[in-house]
N, C-alpha and C positions, 0 to 999 in steps of 0.2 A: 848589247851585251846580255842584258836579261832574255830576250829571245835565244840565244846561244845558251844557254843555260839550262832553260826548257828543253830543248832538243838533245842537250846532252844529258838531261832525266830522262824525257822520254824514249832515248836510244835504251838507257842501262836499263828503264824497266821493260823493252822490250824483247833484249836479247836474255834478260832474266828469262821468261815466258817460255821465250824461244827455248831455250838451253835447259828449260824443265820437261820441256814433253822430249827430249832425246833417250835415244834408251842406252841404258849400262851397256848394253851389250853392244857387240859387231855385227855386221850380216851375215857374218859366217858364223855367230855363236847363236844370233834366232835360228838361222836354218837347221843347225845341228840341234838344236833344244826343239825345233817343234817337228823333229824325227822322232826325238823321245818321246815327244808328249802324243804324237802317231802311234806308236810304240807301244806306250805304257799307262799310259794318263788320260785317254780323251775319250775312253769308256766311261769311264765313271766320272771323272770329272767336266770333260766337257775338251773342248780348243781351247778356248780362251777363260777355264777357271770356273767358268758357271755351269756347276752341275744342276742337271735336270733328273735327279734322284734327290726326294728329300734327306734318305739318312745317308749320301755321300755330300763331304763341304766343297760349298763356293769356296774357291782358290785367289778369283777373280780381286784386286784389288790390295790382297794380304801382304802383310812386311813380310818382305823378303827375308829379314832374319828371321822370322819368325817360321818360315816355311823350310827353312833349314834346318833349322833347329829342329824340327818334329822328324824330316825327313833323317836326320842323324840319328835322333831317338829311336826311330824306327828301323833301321840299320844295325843299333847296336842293342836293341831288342830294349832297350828302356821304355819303350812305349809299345806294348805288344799288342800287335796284331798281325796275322797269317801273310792272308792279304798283303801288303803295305811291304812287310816283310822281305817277299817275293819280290815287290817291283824295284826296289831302294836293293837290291842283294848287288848289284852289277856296278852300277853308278859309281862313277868318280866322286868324290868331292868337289870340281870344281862343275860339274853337273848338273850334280844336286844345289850348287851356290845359282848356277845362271837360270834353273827352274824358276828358283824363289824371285829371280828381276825378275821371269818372262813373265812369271804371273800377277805378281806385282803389280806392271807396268799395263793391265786390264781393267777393264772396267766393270763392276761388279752388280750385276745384274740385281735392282733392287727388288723391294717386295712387300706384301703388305702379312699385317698380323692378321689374324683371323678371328680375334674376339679381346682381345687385348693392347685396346688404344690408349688415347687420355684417361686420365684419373680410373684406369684399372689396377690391378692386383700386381701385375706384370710389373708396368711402371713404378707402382711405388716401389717392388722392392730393388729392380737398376736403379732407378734416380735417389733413395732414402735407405736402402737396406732393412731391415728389422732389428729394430734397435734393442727389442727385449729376449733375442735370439744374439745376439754378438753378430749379425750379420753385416757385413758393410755394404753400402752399397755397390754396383757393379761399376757404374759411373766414377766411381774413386779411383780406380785403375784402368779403366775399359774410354771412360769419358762419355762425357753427354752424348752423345751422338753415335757412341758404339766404332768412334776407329781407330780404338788404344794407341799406344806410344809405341812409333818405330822400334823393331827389335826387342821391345821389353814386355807388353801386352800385348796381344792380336787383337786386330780390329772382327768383331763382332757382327755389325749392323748388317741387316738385309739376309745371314745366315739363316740357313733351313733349322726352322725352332726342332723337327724330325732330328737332324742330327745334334743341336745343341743339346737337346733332352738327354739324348744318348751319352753323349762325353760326361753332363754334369752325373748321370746315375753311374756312370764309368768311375769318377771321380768319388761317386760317395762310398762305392762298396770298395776302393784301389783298387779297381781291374787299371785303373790307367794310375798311374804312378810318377807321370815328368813335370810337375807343375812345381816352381821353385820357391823351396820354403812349406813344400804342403797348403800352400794357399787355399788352392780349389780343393783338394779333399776337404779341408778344415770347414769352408762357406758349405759344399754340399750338404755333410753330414748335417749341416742343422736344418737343409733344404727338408719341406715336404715334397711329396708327389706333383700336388696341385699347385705349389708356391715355384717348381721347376717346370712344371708345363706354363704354368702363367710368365713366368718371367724371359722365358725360352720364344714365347710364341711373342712379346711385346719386340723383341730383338730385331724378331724377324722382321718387324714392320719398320725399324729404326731406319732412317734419312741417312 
């Protein structure tokens, strides 16, 4: 009996396993989504997510809401830019929904920091924020490890610190304006230069 027991955990946790690398999608919805990303997406971003341009983002690994969501913003110009603009003009919504699996379901090309490891400047302010600046830490929403909360944060980690720099100075002057609640404008604006290259470039090297 105990032995039939075993086997019927070790069946449930291994069709768990199984039934989590399946993809959202169909094989008629990858073939049709990696037309688009032939199409539209695989200059700058890469196939599979991992752009080999610093100031274009890794896609590679990102919540699917979360890739929707920008791509809507971008569509209805709440997050402007030309570019972006142009590619998202044509796009279904249920398109721009199977992008967000396809890339999702990638694996995200890691990386290392460049002078911002342990006990740097970088670190302290992800993991502790600056506490005589109102700044929170990044880790509070983003999480240890930089791979935010499905659908509510984007996961971070391994991001080209080239374009994170870019989005957080986006963020401090509102050239970028979609972030909920003003969040990111509110943390930039107290950001320095050096205190957003440093925290930008620890990300990059994040696990």
């Amino acid at each position: 009996m105990i032995n039939f027991f075993r086997y019927i955990v070790f069946m449930l946790i291994f069709f768990s396993l199984v039934g989590g690398t399946e993809s959202k999608l169909s094989s008629q919805e990858i073939a049709s989504t990696k037309k688009i990303i032939n199409n539209l997406c695989i200059a700058c971003h890469g196939e599979d997510g991992n752009s080999l341009i610093p100031v274009n983002p890794k896609l590679g690994g990102q919540h699917a809401g979360y890739i929707l969501k920008q791509l809507k913003n971008f569509k209805s110009g709440l997050r402007d830019n030309a570019v972006m603009a142009g590619m998202v003009a044509n796009l279904t919504e249920q398109e721009m929904i199977n992008l967000g699996f396809y890339f999702s379901e990638q694996d995200i090309l890691l990386s290392k920091a460049k002078i911002n490891g342990v006990g740097s400047i970088g670190e302290k302010i992800f993991r502790a924020g600056i506490k005589n600046k109102g700044v929170a830490a990044c880790a509070s929403c983003h999480g240890p490890s930089g791979h935010g909360i499905p659908d509510k944060y984007p996961r971070l980690n391994a991001q080209h610190s080239e374009y994170t720099l870019t989005q957080l100075k986006a963020f401090r002057l509102e050239l970028r304006k979609n972030d909920p609640d003003t969040v990111m404008r509110t943390i930039a604006q107290k950001l320095t230069e050096q205190e957003m290259n440093a925290v930008a470039d620890y990300i990059q090297g994040l696990r």
